[in-house]
C-alpha positions in Angstrom: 182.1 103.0 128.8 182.4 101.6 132.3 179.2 99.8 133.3 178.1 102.1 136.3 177.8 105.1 133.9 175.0 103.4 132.3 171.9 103.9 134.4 169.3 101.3 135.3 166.4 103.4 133.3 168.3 103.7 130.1 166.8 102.4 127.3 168.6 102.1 123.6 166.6 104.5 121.7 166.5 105.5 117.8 167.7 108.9 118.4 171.1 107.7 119.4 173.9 106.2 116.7 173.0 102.6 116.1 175.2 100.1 118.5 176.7 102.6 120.3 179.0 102.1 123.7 175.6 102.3 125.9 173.7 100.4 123.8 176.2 97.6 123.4 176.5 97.7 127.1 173.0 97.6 127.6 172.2 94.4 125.3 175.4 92.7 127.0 173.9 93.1 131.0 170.3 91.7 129.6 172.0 88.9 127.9 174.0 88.3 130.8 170.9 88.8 133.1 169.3 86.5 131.3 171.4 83.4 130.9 172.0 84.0 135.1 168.2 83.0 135.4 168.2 80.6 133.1 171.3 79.0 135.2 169.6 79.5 138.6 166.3 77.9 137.3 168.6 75.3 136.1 170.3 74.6 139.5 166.7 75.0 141.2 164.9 72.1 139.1 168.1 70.1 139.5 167.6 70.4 143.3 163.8 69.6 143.3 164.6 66.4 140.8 167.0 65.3 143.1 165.1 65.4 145.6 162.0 64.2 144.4 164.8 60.6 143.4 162.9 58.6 146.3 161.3 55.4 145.4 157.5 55.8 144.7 155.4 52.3 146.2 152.7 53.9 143.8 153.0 52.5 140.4 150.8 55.9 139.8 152.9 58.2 141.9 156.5 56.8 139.8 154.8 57.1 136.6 153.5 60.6 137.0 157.2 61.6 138.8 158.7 59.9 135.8 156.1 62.2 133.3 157.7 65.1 135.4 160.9 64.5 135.2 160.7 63.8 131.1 159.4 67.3 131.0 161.8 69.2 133.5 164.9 67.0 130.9 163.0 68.5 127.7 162.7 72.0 129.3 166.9 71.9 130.4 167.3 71.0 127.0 165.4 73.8 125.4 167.3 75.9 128.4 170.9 74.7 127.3 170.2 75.5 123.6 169.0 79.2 124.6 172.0 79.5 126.6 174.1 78.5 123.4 172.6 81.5 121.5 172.6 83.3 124.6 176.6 83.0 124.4 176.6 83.9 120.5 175.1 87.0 121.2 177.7 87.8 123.3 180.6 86.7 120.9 178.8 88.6 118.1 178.7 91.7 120.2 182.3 91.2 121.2 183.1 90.9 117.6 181.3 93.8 116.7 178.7 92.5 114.7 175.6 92.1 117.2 172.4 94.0 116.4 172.5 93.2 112.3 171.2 91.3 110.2 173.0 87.9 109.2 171.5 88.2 105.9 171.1 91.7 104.9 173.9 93.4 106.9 171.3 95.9 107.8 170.3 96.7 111.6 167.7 95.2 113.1 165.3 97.2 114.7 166.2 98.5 118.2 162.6 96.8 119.3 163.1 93.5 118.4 166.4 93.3 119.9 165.3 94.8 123.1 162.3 91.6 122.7 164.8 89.2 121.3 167.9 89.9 122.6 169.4 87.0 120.5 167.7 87.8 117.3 170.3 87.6 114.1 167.6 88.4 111.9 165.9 91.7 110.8 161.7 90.9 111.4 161.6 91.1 107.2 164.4 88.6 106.5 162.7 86.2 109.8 159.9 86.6 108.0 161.1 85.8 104.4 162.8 82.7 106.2 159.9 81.3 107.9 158.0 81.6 104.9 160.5 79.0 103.0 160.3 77.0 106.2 156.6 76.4 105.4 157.3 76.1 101.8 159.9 73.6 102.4 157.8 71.3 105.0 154.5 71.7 102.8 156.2 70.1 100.2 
């Protein structure tokens, strides 16, 4: 279904057949949407570190730029790794498989997806997983 048929107000609803051509269509421009901010905040911080490179005379001033700049490097890095699942979702929904669940095969709910566009997990089997998560790391 060419993109311009889908309107901006649409919204994937339960009425409809499950990963149908609008939905699909719909997750892919909010994925895609997405990762674009992600990319332009990206380009912005790189800007404002680069400029922000001058030499500080304040021991207190380069300290507190270097305390920024740690934190803008762990925030790309948390930016690049949502961009990597970003670009899964779009693979799985090219391969026909986005929208259920890794590990049941069922769907996952229209809601979370809509929340968590890169979600591969129903909120059940998340929940089943994070609960052996805190097993595991109690132990």
């Amino acid at each position: 279904m060419p993109a311009e048929l889908i309107e901006d107000s649409y919204r994937p609803s339960e009425d409809e057949p499950f990963m149908n051509d609008r939905q699909r269509d719909y997750f892919r421009r909010k994925l895609i949407a997405w990762k674009e901010d992600i990319l332009r905040e990206s380009r912005e911080t790189l800007v404002i570190l680069q400029s922000e490179n001058e030499n500080h005379p304040d021991h207190a001033d380069r300290a507190s730029s270097e305390t920024d700049r740690a934190i803008e490097l762990r925030a790309r890095d948390r930016q690049r790794k949502l961009i990597s699942k970003i670009d899964a979702a779009l693979g799985r929904l090219d391969d026909g498989v986005y929208g259920y669940c890794e590990e049941t095969g069922e769907p996952i709910s229209l809601k979370r997806l809509d929340a968590r566009p890169i979600a591969t997990l129903s909120v059940e089997a998340q929940e089943r997983h994070e609960k052996r998560e805190r097993v595991y790391r109690d132990n």
